[in-house]
DSSP file (Angstrom, degrees, kcal/mol; ACC not computed):
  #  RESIDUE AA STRUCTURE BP1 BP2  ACC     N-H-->O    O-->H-N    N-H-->O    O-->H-N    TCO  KAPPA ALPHA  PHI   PSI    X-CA   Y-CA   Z-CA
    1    1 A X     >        0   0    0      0, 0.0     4,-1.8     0, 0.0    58,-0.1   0.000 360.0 360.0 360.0 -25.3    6.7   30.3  -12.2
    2    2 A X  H  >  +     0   0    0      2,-0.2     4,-1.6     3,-0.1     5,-0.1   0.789 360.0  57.4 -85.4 -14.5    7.3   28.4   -8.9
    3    3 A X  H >> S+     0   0    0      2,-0.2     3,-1.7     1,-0.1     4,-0.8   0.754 111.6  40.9 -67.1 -80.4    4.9   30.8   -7.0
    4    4 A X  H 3> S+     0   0    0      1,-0.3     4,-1.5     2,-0.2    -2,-0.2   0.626 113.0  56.1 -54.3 -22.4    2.1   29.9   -9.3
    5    5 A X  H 3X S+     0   0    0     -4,-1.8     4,-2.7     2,-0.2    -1,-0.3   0.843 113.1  38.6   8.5 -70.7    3.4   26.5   -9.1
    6    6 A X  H << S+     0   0    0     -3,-1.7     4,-0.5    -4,-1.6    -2,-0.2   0.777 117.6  59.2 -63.2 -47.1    3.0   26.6   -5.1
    7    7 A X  H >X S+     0   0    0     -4,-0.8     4,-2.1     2,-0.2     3,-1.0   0.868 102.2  41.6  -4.2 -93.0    0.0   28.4   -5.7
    8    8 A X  H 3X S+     0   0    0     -4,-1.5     4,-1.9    -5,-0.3     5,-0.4   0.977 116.1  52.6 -48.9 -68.8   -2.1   26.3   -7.7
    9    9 A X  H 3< S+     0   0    0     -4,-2.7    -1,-0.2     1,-0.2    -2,-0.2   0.672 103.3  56.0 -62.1  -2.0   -1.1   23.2   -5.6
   10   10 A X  H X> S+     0   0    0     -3,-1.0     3,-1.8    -4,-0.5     4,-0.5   0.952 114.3  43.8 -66.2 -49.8   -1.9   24.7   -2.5
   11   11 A X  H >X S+     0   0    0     -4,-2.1     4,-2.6     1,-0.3     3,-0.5   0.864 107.9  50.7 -42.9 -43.3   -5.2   25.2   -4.0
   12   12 A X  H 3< S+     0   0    0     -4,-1.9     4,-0.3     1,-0.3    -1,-0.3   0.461 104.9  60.0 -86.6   4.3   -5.9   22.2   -5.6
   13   13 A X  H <4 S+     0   0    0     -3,-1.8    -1,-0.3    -5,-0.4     5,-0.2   0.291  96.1  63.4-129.2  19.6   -5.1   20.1   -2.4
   14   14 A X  H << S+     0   0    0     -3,-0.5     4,-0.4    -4,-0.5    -2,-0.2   0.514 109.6  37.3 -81.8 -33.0   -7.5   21.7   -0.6
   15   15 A X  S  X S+     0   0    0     -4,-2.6     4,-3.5    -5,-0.4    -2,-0.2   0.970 116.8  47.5 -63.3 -33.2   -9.9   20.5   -2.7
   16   16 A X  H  > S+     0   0    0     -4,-0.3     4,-0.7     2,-0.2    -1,-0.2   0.534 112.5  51.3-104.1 -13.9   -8.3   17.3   -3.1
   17   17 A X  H >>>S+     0   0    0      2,-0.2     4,-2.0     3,-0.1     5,-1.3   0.768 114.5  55.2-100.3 -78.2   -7.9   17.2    1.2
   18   18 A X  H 3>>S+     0   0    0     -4,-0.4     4,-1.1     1,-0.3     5,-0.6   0.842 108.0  40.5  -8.9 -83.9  -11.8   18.1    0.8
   19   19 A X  H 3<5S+     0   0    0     -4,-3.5    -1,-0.3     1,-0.2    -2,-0.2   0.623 117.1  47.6 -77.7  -2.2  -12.9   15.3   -1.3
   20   20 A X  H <<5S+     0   0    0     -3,-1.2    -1,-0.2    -4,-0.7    -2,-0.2   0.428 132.7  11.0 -69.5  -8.8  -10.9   12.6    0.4
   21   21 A X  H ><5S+     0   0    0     -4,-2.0     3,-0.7    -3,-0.3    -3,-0.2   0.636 103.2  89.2-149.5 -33.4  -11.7   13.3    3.9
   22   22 A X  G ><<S+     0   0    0     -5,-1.3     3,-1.4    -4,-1.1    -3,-0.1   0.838  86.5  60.8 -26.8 -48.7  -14.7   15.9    3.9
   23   23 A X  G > <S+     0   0    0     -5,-0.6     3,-1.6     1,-0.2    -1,-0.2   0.656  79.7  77.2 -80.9  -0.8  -17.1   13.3    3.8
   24   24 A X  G <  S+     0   0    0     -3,-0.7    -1,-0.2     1,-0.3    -2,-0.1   0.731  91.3  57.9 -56.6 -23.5  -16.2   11.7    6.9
   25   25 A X  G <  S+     0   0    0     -3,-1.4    -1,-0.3     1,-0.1    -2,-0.2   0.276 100.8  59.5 -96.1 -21.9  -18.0   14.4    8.8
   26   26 A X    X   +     0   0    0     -3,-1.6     3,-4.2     1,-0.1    -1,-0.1  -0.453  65.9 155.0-135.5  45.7  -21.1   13.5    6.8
   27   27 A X  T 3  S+     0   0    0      1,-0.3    -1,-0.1    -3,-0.1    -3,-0.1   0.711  78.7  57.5 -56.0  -9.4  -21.6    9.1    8.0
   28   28 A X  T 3  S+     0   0    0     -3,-0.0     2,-0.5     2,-0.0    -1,-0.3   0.473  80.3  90.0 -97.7 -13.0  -25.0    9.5    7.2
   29   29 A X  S <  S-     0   0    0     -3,-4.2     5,-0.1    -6,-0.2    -3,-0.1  -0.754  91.2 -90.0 -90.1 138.3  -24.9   10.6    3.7
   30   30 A X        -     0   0    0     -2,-0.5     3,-0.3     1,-0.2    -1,-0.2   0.359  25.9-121.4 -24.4 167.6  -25.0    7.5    1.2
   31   31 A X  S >> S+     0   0    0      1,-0.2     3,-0.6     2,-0.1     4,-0.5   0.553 108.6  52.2-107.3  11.8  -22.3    6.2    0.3
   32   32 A X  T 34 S+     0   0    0      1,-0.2     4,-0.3     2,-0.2    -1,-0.2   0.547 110.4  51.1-109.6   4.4  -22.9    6.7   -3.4
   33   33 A X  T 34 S+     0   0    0     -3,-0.3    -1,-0.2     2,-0.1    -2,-0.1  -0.077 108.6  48.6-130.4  43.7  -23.5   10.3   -3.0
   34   34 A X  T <> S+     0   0    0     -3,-0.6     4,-0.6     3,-0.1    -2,-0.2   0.254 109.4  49.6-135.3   6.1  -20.7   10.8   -1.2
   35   35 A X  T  < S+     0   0    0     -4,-0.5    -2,-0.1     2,-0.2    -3,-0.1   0.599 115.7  48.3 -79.6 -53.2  -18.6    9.0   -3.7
   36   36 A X  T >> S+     0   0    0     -4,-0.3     3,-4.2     3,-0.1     4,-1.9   0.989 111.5  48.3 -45.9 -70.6  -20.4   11.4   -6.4
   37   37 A X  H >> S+     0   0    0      1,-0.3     3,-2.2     2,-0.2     4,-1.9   0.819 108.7  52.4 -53.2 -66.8  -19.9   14.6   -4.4
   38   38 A X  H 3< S+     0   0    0     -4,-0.6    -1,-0.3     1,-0.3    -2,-0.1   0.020 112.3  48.9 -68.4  14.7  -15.9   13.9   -3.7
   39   39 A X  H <> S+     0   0    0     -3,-4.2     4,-1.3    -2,-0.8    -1,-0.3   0.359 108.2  48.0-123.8 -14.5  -15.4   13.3   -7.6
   40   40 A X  H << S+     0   0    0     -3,-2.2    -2,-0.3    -4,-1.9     5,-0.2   0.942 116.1  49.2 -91.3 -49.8  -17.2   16.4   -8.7
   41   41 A X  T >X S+     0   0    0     -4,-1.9     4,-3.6     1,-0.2     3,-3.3   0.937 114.7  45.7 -35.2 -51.7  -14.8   18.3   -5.8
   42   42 A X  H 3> S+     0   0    0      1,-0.3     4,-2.3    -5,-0.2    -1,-0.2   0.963 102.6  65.5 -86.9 -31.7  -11.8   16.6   -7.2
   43   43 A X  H 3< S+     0   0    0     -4,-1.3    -1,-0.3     1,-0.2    -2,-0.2   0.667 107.3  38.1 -65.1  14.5  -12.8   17.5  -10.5
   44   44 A X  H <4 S+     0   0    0     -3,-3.3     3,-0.5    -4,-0.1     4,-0.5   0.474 106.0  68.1-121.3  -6.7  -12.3   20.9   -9.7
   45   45 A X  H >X S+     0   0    0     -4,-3.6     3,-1.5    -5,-0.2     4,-1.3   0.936 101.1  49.9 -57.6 -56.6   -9.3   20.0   -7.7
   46   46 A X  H 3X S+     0   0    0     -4,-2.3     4,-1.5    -5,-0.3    -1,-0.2   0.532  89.8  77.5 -74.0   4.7   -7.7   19.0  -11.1
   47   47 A X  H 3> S+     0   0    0     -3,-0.5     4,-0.6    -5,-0.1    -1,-0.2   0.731 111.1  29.3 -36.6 -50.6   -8.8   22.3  -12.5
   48   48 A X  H <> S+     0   0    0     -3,-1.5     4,-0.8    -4,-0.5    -2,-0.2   0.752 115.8  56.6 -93.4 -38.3   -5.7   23.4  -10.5
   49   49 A X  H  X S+     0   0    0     -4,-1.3     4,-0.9     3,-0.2    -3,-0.2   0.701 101.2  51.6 -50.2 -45.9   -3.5   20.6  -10.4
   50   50 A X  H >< S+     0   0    0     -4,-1.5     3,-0.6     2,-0.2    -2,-0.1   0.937 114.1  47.2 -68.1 -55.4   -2.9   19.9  -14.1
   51   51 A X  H >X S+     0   0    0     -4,-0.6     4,-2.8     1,-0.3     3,-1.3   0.830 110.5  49.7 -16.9 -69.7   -2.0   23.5  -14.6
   52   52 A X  H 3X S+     0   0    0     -4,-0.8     4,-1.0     1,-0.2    -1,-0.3   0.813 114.3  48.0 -57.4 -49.0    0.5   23.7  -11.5
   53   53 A X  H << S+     0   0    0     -4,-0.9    -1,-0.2    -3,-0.6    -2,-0.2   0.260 112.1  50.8-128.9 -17.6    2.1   20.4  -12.8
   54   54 A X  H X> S+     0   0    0     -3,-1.3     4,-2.3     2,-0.1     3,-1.8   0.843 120.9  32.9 -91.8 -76.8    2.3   22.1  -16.7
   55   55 A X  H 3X S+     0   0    0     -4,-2.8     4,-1.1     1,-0.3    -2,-0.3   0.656 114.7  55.7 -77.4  -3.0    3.9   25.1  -15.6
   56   56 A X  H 3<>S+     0   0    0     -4,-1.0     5,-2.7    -5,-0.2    -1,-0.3   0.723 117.2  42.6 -67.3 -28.3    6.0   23.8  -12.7
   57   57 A X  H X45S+     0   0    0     -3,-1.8     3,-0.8     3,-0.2    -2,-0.2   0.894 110.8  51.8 -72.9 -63.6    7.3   21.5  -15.3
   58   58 A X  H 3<5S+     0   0    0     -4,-2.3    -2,-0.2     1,-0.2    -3,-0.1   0.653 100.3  60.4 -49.3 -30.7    7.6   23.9  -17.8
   59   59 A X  T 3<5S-     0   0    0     -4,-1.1    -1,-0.2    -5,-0.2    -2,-0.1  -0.058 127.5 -94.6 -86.6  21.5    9.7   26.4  -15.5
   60   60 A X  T < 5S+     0   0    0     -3,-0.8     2,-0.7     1,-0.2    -3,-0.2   0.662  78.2 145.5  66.2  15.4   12.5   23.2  -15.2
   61   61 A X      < -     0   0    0     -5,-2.7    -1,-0.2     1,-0.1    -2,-0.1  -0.876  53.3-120.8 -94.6 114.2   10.9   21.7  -11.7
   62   62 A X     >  -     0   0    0     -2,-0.7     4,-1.8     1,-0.1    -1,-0.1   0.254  11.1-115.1 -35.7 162.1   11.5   17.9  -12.1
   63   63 A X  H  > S+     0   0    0      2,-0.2     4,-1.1     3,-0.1    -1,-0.1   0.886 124.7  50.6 -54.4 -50.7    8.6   15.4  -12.0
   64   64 A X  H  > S+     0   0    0      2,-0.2     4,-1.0     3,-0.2     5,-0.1   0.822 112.6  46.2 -55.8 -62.5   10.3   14.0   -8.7
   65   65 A X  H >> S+     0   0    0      2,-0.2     4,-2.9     1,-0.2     3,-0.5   0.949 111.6  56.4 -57.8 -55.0   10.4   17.9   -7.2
   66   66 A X  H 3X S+     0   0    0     -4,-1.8     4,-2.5     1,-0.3    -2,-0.2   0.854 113.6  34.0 -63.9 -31.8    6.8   18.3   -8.4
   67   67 A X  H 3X S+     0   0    0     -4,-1.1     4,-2.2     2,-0.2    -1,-0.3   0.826 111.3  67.6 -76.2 -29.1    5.4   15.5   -6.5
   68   68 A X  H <X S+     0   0    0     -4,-1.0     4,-1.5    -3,-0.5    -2,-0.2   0.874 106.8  35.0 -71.2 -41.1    7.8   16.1   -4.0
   69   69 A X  H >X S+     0   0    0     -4,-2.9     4,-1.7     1,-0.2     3,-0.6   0.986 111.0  62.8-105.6 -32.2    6.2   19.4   -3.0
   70   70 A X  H 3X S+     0   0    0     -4,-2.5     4,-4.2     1,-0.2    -1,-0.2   0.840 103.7  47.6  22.1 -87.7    2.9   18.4   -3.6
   71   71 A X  H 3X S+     0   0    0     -4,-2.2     4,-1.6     1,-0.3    -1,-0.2   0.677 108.9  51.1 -64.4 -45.7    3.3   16.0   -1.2
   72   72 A X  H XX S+     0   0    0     -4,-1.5     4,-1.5    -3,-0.6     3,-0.6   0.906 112.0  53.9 -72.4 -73.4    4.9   18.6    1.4
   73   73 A X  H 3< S+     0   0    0     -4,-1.7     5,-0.5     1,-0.2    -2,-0.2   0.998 107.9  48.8 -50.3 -72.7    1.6   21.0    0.6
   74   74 A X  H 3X S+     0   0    0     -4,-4.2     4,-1.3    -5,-0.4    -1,-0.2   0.796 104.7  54.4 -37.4 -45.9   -0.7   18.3    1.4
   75   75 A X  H XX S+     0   0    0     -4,-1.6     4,-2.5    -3,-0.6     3,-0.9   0.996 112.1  42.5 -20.8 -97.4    0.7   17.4    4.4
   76   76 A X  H >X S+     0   0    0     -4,-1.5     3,-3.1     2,-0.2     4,-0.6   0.834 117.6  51.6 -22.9-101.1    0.4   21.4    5.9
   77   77 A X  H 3> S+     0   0    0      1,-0.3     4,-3.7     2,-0.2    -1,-0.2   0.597 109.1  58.8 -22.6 -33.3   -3.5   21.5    4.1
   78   78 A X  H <X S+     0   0    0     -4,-1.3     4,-1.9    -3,-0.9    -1,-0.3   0.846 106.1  37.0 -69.0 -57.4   -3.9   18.3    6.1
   79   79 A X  H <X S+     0   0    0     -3,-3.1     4,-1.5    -4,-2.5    -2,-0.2   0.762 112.1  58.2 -81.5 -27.8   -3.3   19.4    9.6
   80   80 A X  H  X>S+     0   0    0     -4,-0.6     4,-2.5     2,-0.1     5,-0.6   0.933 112.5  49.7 -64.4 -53.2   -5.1   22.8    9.0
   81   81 A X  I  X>S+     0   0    0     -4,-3.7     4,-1.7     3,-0.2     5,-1.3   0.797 107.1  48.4 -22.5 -66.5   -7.9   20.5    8.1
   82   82 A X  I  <5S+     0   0    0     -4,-1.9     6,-1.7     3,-0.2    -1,-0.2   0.677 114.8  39.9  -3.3 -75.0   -7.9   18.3   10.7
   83   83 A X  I  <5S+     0   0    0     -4,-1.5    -2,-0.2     4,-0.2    -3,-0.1   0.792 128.0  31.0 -86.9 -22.5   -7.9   20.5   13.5
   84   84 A X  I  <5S+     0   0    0     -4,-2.5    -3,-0.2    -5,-0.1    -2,-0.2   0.893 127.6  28.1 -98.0 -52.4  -10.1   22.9   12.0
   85   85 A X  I  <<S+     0   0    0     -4,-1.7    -3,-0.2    -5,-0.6    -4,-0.1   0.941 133.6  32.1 -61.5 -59.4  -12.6   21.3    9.7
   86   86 A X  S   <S-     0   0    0     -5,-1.3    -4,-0.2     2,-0.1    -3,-0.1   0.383 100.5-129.7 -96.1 -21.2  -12.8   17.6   11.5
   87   87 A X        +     0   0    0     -6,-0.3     2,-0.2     1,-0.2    -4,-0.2   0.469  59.9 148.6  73.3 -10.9  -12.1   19.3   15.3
   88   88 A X        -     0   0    0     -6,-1.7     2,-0.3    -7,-0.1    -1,-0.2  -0.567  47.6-120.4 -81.5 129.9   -9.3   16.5   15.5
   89   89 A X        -     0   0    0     -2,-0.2     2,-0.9     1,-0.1    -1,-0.1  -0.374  19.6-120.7 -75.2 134.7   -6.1   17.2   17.5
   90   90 A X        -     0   0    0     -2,-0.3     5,-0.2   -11,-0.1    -1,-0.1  -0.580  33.6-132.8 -72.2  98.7   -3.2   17.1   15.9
   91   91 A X     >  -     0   0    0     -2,-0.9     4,-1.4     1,-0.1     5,-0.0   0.418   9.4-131.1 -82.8 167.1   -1.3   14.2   17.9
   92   92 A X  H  > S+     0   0    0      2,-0.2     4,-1.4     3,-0.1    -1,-0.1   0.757 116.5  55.7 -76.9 -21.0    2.4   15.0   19.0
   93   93 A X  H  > S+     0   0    0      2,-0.2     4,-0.5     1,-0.2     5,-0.3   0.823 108.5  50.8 -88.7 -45.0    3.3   11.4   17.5
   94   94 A X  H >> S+     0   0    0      2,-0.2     4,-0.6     3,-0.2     3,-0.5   0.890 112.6  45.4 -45.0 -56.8    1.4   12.9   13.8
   95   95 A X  H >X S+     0   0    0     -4,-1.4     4,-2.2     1,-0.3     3,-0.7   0.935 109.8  53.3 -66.7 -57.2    3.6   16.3   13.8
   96   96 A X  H 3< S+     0   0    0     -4,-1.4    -1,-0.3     1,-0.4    -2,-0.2   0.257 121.1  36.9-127.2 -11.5    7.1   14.2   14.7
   97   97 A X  H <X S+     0   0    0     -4,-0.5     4,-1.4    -3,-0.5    -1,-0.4   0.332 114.9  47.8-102.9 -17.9    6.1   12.0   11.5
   98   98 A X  H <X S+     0   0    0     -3,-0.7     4,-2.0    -4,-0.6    -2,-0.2   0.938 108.0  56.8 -75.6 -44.8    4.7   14.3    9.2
   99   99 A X  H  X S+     0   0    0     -4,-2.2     4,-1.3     1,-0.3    -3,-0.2   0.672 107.8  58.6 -56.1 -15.7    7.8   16.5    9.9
  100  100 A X  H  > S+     0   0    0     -5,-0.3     4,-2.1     2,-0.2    -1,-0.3   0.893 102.7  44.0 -71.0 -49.0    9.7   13.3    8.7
  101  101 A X  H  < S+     0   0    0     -4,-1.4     4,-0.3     2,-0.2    -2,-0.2   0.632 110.8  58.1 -85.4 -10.9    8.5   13.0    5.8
  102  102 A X  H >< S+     0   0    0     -4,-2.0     3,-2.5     2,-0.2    -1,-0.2   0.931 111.6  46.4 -65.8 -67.8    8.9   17.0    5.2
  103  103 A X  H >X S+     0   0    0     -4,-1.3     3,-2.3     1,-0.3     4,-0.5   0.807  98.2  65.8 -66.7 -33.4   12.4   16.5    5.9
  104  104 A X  H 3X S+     0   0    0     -4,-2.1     4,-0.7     1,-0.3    -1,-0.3   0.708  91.3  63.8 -67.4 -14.7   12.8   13.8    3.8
  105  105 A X  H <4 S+     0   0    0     -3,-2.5     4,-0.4    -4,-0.3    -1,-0.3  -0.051  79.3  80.6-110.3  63.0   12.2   15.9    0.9
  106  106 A X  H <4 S+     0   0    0     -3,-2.3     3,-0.4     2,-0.1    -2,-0.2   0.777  90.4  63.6 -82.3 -50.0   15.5   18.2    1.7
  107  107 A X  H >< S+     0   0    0     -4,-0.5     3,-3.7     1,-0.2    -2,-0.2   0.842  99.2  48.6 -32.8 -71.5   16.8   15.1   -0.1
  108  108 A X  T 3< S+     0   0    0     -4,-0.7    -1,-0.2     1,-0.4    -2,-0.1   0.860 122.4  33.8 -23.7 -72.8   14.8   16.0   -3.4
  109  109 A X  T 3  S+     0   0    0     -4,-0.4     2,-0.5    -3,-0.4    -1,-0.4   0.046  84.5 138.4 -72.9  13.9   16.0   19.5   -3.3
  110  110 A X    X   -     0   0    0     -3,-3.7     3,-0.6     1,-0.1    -3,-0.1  -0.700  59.8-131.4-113.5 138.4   19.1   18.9   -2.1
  111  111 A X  G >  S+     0   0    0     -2,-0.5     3,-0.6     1,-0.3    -1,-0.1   0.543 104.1  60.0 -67.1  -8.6   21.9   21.0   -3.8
  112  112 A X  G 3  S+     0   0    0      1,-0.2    -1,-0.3    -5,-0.1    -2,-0.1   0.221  73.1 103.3 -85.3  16.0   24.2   17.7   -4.2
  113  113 A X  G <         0   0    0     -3,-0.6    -1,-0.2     1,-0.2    -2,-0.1   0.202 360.0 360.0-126.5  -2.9   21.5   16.4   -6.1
  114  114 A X    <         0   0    0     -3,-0.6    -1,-0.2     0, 0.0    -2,-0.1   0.502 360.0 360.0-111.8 360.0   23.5   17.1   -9.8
């Protein structure tokens, strides 16, 4: 259950990386159809999400855990974005705080943690 867990949320924060930040690329589209477009994207982002959050849940993965790797995923989705979609480098200053906040959930997971 924690692959399709990992799975699903990978998926669903590509979407979710998509309709927050996709349109950024696009300054010229209205701003009410780019407000549409990046809620019909995250409504298929939560196609994936609600699911990943049921059985991650269901399989014993705390609430806390579940956001926790979320959060982890999004990150990762974030910088492949970035550099790839948006053409923006990813700064040394960016990695040396995202890689903070990665570390900070070993806390979450961390085996002392019962």
């Amino acid at each position: 259950m924690w692959l399709a867990t990992l799975l699903l949320l990978t998926v669903s924060n590509v979407f979710m990386t998509f309709a927050w930040y996709g349109h950024l690329k696009y300054k010229g589209t209205a701003l009410w159809a780019a407000i549409f477009i990046s809620w019909l994207i995250a409504l298929v982002e939560y196609c994936f999400q609600v699911p990943a959050n049921r059985i991650g849940h269901n399989a014993g993965i705390s609430t806390a855990q579940l956001k926790t790797i979320q959060e982890v995923i999004t990150l990762g989705v974030f910088c492949l974005f970035s550099v790839t979609y948006m053409k923006e480098p990813l700064k040394w200053n960016y990695l040396i705080g995202f890689g903070l906040v990665s570390a900070g959930a070993l806390f979450v997971f961390a085996p002392w943690q019962k």
